[in-house]
Each structure stands twice: as C-alpha cells, then as structure tokens.
C-alpha positions in Angstrom: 130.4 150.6 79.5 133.4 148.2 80.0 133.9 148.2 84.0 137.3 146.7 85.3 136.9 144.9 88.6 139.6 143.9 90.7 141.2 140.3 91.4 141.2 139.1 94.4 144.5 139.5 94.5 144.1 143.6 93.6 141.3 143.9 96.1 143.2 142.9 98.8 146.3 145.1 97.7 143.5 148.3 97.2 143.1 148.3 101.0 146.4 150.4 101.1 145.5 152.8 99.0 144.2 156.0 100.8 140.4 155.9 99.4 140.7 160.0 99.8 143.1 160.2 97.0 140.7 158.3 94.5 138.1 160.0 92.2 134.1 159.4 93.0 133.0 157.2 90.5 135.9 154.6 91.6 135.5 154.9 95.5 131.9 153.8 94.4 133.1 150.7 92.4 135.2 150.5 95.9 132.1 150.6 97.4 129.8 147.9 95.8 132.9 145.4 95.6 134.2 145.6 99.3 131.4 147.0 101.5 130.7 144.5 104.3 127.2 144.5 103.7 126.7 144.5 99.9 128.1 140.9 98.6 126.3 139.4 101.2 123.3 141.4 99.7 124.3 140.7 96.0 124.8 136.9 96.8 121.2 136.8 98.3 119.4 138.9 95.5 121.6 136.8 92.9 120.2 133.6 94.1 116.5 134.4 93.9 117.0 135.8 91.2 117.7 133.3 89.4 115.5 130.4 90.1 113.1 130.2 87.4 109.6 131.0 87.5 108.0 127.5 85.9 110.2 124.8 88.0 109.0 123.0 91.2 112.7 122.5 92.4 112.3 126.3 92.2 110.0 126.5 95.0 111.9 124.4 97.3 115.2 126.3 96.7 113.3 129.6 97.3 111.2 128.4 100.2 115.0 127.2 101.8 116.7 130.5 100.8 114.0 132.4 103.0 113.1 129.9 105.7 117.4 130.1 106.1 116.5 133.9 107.9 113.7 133.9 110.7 113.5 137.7 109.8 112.9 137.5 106.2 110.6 134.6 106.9 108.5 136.2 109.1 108.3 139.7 107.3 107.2 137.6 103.9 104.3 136.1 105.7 103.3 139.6 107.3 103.2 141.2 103.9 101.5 137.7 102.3 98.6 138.2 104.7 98.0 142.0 104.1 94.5 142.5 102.1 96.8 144.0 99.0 98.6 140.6 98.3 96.3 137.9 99.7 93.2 139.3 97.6 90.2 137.9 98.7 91.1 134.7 100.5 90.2 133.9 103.8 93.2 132.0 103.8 95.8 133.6 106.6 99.3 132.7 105.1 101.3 131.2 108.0 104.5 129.2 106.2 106.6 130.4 103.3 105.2 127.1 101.3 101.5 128.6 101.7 102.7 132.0 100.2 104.2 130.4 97.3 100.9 128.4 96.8 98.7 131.2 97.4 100.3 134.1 96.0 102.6 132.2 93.2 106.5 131.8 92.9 107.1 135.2 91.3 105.1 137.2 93.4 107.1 136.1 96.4 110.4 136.2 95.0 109.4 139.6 94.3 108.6 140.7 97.7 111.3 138.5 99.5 113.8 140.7 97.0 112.3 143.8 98.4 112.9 142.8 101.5 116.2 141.9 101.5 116.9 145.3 99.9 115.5 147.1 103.1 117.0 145.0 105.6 120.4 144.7 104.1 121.4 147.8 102.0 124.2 150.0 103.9 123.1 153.9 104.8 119.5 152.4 105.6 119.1 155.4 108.4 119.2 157.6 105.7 116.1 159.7 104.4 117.4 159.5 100.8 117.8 155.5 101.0 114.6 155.4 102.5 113.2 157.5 99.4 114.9 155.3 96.6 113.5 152.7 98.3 110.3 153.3 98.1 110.7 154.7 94.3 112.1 151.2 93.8 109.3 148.5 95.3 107.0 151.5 93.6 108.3 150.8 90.6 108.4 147.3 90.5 104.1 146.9 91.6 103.8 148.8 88.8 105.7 146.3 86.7 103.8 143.7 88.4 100.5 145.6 87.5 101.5 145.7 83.7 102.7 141.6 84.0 99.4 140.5 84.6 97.9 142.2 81.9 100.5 140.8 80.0 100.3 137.8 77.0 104.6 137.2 77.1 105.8 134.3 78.7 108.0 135.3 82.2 106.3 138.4 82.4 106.8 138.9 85.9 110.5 138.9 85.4 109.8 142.6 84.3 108.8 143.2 88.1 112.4 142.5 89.4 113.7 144.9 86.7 112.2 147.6 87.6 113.0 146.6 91.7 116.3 147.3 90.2 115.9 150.4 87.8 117.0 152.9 90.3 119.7 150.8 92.1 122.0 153.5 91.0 120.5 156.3 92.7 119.9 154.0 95.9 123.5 152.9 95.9 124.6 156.7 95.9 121.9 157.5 98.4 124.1 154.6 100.8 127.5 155.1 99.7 127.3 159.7 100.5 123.4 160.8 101.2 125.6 164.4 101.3 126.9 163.4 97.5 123.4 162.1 96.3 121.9 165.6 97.5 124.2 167.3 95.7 123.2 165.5 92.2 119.2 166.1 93.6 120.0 169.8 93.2 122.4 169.8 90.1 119.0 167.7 88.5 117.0 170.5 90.2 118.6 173.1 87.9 117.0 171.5 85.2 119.7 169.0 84.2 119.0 165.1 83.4 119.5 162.7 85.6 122.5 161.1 83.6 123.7 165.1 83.0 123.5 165.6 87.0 125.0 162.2 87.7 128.1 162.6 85.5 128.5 166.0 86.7 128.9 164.9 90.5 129.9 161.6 90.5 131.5 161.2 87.0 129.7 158.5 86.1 126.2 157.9 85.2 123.5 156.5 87.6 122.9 154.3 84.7 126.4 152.9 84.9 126.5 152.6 88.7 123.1 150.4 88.2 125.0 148.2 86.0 128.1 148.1 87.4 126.3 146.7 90.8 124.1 144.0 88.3 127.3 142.4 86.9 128.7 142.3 90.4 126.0 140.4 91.5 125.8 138.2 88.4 122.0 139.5 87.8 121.2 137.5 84.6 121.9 139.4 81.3 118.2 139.5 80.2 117.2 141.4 83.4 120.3 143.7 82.8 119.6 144.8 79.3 115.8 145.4 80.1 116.6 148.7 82.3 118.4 149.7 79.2 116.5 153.4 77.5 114.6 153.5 74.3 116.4 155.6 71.9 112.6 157.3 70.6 110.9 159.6 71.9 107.3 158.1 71.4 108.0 154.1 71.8 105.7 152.1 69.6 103.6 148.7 70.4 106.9 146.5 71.6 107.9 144.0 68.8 109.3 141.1 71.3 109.6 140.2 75.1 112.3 142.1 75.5 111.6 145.6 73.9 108.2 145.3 76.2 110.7 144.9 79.3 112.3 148.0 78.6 109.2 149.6 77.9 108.0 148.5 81.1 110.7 149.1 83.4 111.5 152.4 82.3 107.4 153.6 82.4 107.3 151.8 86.3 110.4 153.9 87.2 108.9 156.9 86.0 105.9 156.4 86.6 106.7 155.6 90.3 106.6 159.1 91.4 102.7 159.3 90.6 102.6 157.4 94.0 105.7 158.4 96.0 105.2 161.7 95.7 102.1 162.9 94.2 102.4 166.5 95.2 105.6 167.3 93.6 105.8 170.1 90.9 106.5 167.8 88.3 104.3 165.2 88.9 101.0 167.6 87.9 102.7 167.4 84.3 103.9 163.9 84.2 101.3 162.0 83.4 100.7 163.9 80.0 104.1 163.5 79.5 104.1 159.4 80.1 100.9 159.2 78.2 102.6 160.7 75.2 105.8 158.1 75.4 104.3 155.4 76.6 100.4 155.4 75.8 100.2 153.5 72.3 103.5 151.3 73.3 101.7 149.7 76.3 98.2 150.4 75.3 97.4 152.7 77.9 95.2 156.0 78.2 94.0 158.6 80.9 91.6 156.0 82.7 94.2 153.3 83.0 97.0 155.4 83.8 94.6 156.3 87.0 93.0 152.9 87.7 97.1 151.8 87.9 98.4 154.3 90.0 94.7 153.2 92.3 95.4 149.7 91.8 99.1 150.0 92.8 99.1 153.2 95.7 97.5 150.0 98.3 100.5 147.7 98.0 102.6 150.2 98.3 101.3 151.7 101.2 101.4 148.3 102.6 105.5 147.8 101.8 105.9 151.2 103.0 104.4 150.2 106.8 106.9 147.0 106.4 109.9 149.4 105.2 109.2 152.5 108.4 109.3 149.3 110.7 112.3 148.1 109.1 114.1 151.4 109.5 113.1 152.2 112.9 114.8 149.3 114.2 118.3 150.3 115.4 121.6 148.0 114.8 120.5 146.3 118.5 117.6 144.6 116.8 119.7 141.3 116.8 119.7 141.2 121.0 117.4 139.3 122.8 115.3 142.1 123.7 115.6 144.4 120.9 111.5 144.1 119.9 110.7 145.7 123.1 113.7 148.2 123.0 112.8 149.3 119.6 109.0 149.5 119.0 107.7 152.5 117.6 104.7 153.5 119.2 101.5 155.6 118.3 100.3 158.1 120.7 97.7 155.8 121.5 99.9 153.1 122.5 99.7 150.8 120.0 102.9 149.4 118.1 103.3 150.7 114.6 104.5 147.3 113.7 101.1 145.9 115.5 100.4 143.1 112.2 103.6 141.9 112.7 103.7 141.6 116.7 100.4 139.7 116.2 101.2 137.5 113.7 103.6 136.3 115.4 101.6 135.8 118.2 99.6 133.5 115.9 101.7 131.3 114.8 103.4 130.6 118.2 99.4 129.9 119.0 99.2 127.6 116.5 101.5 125.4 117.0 100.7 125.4 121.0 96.8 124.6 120.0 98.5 121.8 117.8 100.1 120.1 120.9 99.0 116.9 122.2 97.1 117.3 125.3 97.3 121.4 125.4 95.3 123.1 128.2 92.5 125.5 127.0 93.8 127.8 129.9 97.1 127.8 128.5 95.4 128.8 124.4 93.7 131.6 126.2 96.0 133.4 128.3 98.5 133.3 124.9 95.7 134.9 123.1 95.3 137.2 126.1 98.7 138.2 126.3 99.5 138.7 122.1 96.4 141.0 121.7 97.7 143.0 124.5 101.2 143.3 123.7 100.5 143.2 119.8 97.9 146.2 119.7 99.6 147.8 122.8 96.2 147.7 125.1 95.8 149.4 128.0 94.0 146.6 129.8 93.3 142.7 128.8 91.2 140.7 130.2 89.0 137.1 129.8 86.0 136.4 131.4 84.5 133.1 131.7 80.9 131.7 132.6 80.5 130.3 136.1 78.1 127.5 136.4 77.5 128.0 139.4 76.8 131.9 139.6 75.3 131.6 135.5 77.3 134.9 135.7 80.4 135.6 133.3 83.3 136.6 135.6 87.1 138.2 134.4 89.9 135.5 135.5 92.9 136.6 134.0 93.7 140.1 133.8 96.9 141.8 131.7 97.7 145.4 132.0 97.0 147.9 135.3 94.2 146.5 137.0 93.5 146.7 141.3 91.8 144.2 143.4 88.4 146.2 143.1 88.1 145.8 139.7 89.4 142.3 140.0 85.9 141.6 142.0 83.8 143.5 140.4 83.9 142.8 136.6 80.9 140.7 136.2 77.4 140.4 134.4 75.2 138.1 133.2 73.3 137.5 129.5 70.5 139.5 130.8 72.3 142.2 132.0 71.4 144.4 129.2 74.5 146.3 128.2 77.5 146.5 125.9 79.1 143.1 127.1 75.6 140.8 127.1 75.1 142.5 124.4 78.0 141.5 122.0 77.6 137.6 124.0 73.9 137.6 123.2 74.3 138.2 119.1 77.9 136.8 119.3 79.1 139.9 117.7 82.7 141.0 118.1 82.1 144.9 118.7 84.8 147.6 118.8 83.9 151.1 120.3 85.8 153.5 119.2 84.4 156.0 121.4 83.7 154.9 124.9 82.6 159.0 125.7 79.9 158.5 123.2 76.5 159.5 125.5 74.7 156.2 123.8 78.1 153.6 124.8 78.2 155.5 128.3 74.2 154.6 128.8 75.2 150.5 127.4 78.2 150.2 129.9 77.5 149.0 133.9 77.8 150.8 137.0 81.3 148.6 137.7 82.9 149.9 134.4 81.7 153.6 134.8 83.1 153.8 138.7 86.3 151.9 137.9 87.5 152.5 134.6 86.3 155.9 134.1 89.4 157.1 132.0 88.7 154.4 128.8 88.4 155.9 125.5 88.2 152.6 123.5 88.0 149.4 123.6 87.3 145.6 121.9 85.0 142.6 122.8 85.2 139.7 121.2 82.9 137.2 122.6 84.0 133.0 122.6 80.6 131.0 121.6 80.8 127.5 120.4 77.5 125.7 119.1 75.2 128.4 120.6 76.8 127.8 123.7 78.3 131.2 125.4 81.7 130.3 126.9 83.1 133.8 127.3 85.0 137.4 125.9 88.3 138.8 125.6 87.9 142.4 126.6 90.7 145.3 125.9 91.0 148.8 126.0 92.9 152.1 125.7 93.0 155.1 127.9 94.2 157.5 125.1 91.9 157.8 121.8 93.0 155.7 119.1 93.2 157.9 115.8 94.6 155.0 113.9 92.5 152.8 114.8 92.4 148.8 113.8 93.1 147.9 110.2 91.5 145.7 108.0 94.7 143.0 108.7 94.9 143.3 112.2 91.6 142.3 112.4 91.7 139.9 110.4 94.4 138.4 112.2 92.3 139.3 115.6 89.4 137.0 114.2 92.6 134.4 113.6 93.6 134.3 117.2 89.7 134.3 118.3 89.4 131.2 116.0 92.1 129.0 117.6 90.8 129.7 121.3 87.5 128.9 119.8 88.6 125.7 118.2 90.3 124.7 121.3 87.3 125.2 123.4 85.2 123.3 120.8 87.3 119.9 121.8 86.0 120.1 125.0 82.4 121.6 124.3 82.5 118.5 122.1 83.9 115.6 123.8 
C-alpha cells in the first residue's frame, strides 16, 4: 500500500477542510496524523521501540524514558511485582532498574509499551477500545510464551509485533466505536475481517495498522512481521522472520482462546489453529492448552492494571483524583488495592531509610497504607506495656469510640485469636469472624464492641523471640474477593520494614 502523508505545510492547510465532506478511510489517516493524543503516543512507543535488546546504554535510555512519567513508573513496578511476571522471587521490585534486572530489558519494554497504549490511546472510555486492548497485550504474552521457547536471536521482538497486530482494529475502535460496530456486524455475516473492513471503512484493518506503524517510524522488521502467510497450512519457518509472522499472526488469533473463551467460534478455533499452525511452530493439543494456562494469569493480571486505568476519569491529573476516582468493591476495598499499597511501600521505604527516623513515625505509615490501601474498616496497633506486661491499641485509624479505645487489651496468656497469632508469630486472616469456632477465640471486649465485624487481619511484630506487637484491621461487610496472593505479599513487605525498624532498637 503506498500511503501519502501530508507536509507540514498540507496539514496545517487540511484544518480548513470540512472533515464531513471527506471519505472514512482518509478522516482516519486524519485521525492518526493530527489527533492530539496519538503523536505523543507514536513518539513514546517509537522510542522504546527501538532500543535494542543486547545494549546496556539500552537500559539507561529505557529506565529514563519511564522514570520521565511518575504514572508509567509506578504502574511498571505494580505489574513487575505481580506473581505472573516476578516468578518465584522473593524479590519485591521497587525501582524501574530492579525490573529491568529481574525481569530483563525486553520483558519491560514490553509491558511499559502496553502501558502506554492504555493510558494514552484516544476513545479509552470505550467498551470496544477496552476489548482490542485486551486482544492486543493477549496477543503479545502469547508471543512472549512462544519467544522463550524460541532458538532465534531477538526473539522477543515478536512480542511487540503482536502488541501491534490489531492496532488497526483498536485505532477504529478510538477514532468511531459506532463505525467499528458496524464492521463487528458486517464480519458477523460471515465476511473476513479485511472483507468487512473494506466494506465500512474502505480500507483494510491491515492498512490502517500499517499506516499508523510508518507514522510512528516502527522499525521495518517489526512492520513486515504482522504481514499474512499466503498458505493455508504454514510449514516449519525457514528464517527469523517467516517465524515472526508465524508468530504474530497465531498470538493474534489465538488471543481469543483467552479474551473470550465462550464465544461461538472459539469451541472451533483451536482445531482450526492446530491445522495452520501446528507443524510450523511445533505445537499440538497439550501445548496449545498448557499456553493458553500458561498465558490466561498474566493476562488477568494486565487486565486488573487496564479496568484501573479506565476507570480513572480525565480528573485523574488533580491533586485529589486517587480518592475521587477509586473504584471500590462492595466490601470496601479499592480495586486498585496492589497499587495503593505499593505505593504505600515505597514512600515507607525511603522514610525507614532516613537518618534518625522514629519507629512511631514507620508504624503509623504502615498503619495508615494498609487501611487506606485494602480499604479497612478499622486499623489499629497495639504495643506491649512493660509495665502492665499487657499489649494495649495506641493508634487507631477508621470509626473507633473512646470505649473501645480503653478496652482493646490482652495479654500472651489470654488464650484467644490475638495471643494466639503473637504466641506462634503467625500472621492470621479470618475470613469469617461469624464462624462459631473464631466467635469462641475472640474476647469479651471484641464481642461487646465490635459486634458487626465480618473479617479481619493480624499481623503480629516479633523481633528475636521478642513480642513487640500487631497491626489489627477489619471489615464490617464480607469480603468475597478477598486478599491476593500480591497484596499479601506486599502486606508481608510493609510488616518487614516496621520490623526492621523496630530491630534497630531491639538491637542497640
């Protein structure tokens, strides 16, 4: 396809022409060359792109390009620390130059790409954006499955081809979701996608892809991998780049195995990839499976990132937007919860790092960022008086009175849920408080004045055998989601830098 793009000159003399007057396919070139929000997004894409995947200078420019935007920054880290990405490492990412060292230059570059996809492309609002979306960072874990198994040089490269397979489709989705329906139901009538596309939009989805690519100066090599096999059962791939092509086209397909398992079409698809693509990329029933498994975990994590993303309003960039904009379960606890918390850690992290920091001042931020981040009901720390050789609650967060204020005490030989979890130095969380055996383990304090709780965490604070303390927080509504396996690994994280604080002075 030979696209014509304006001059500068013939862009800025386009702005008189009324855009009504012009056929689809070139209010779309219109579209991807002048919209406010997509050279900004090509420019960003184009220069991660880009860096190559075996140079350390590489690193640094990439680490820069994403440290440049707090946002991007902070949502890489979030979705380095999820199980899915960070594997088995104990390891909790918190800096950009960790990720890259954990998780490896392409790896990031591919997430940080499908992040600034979500955050920056135009329509975002829209269901149909949000669909292509997920097709798209679908499509390119499944490129990133097939990479690793790979023996080419650069074989991640095919990840960020895939990300880009579909850009047509997305683009349409942004430009007129009322347009991109329209070619959803021409393709519905049992048309092909290029069929439906040149049908509405007089011009392929294909060709919109590319005509976006060479806009943002993707290099050539990605471009000509999203480019279709002419056969209709591929053979083993002779070079690099028939294997790309291979690739990218199986991952796009192939996407809809995880997106949208129930469809009609998706009970027949994977006969029908099997039979194109089985011998080509050496794959069979089991492995088509153990992939779609393998892949359905980070994409369910990108999907949490992405239904944050999108709830967040064009307000997000005030000073209060976090709180304005949460998205809450019915229990009360932010959907975002991983990112509120992480957050939380690293602003603990560097306090715990200062010179001189108080351990009252470690513990009422660790107080206060499990609260807010898992959207408790009530927070509070108790401490061990000498004097008394009772724990007591000093700090409270949340709706709390006087009388409970006084009463919330015990002692290691208490024998219930709280000397309990101090005694074995167990962090416990009861996920049923109206259980008959938790009702017979709680005091007579907890039963009279905090009848209503349905759930709620103990972590307990013991340093060399020594029993300093708990957090304690619960919920009054029952928490159907629960705590995931991040958030409490990130709970564990913010336990750990009170308890290393309190060490200091256990030891000094």
């Amino acid at each position: 396809m030979n696209t014509q793009f304006p001059s500068e000159a013939e862009g800025n003399s386009q702005e008189n022409i009324n855009d009504e007057d012009l056929p689809v396919r070139d209010k779309l070139e219109n579209f991807i060359c002048n919209n406010p929000d997509l050279p900004t997004l090509g420019n960003s894409i184009s220069s991660i792109v880009q860096l190559s995947s075996s140079d350390d200078q590489s690193i640094d420019q990439l680490t820069h390009l994403i440290l440049a935007d707090v946002s991007l920054t902070q949502k890489i880290i979030r979705l380095a620390n999820t199980v899915t990405f960070r594997g088995n490492s104990n390891q909790i990412v918190t800096s950009i130059s960790r990720a890259v060292q954990l998780l490896g230059l392409d790896t990031v570059k591919a997430c940080a790409l499908a992040m600034i996809l979500v955050d920056r492309m135009p329509g975002k609002q829209s269901q149909f954006v949000r669909k292509e979306l997920m097709n798209a960072l679908t499509a390119s874990s499944i490129g990133r499955e097939l990479a690793k198994q790979s023996s080419f040089p650069n074989a991640e490269e095919v990840a960020i081809a895939a990300l880009f397979k579909n850009m047509g489709r997305l683009l349409v989705a942004a430009f007129d979701a009322q347009l991109y329906k329209e070619t959803m139901n021409v393709l519905k009538e049992g048309k092909s996608l290029t069929q439906a596309s040149l049908i509405t939009l007089g011009i392929s989805f294909d060709a919109v892809t590319e005509m976006a690519m060479r806009q943002w100066c993707i290099p050539e090599v990605i471009i000509h991998a999203m480019k279709l096999m002419p056969a209709k059962t591929l053979k083993a791939p002779k070079n690099r780049q028939e294997w790309m092509k291979q690739v990218v086209e199986f991952s796009e397909s192939a996407a809809q195995l995880v997106t949208d398992p129930k469809d009609s079409k998706a009970k027949s698809l994977p006969a029908e990839l099997l039979s194109r693509f089985g011998n080509a990329l050496d794959l069979n029933p089991n492995k088509l499976e153990a992939l779609v498994s393998a892949v359905k975990e980070e994409v369910q994590a990108i999907g949490n990132q992405i239904d944050m993303q999108l709830s967040e309003n064009s307000s997000d960039e005030s000073e209060h937007s976090s709180d304005l904009n949460q998205v809450f379960y019915p229990s009360g606890k932010p959907h975002h919860a991983c990112d509120l918390l992480f957050s939380g850690l690293q602003m603990l992290e560097g306090l715990a790092s200062t010179p001189d920091v108080k351990i009252n001042s470690v513990i009422l931020m660790a107080l206060e960022t499990l609260h807010k981040g898992m959207g408790f009901n009530l927070a509070a720390v108790c401490l061990k008086d000498v004097k008394s050789d009772q724990f007591r609650a000093r700090h409270f967060l949340g709706k709390y009175d006087s009388e409970l204020e006084n009463n919330f005490v015990f002692s290691e030989n208490s024998h219930d849920v709280f000397s309990l979890a101090i005694n074995k130095n167990a962090d416990l969380f009861i996920a049923d408080a109206k259980d008959v055996k938790v009702q017979n383990m709680l005091p007579e304090w907890h039963l009279k004045l905090l009848p209503a709780t349905s759930s709620f965490l103990v972590l307990p604070l013991v340093v060399a055998n020594k029993k300093l303390g708990l957090f304690y927080l619960d919920r009054l509504c029952k928490s159907e989601e629960g705590i995931s396996s991040e958030e409490m690994h990130i709970i564990k994280e913010i336990k750990k830098q009170v308890l290393t604080t309190l060490q200091k002075i256990v030891t000094a």
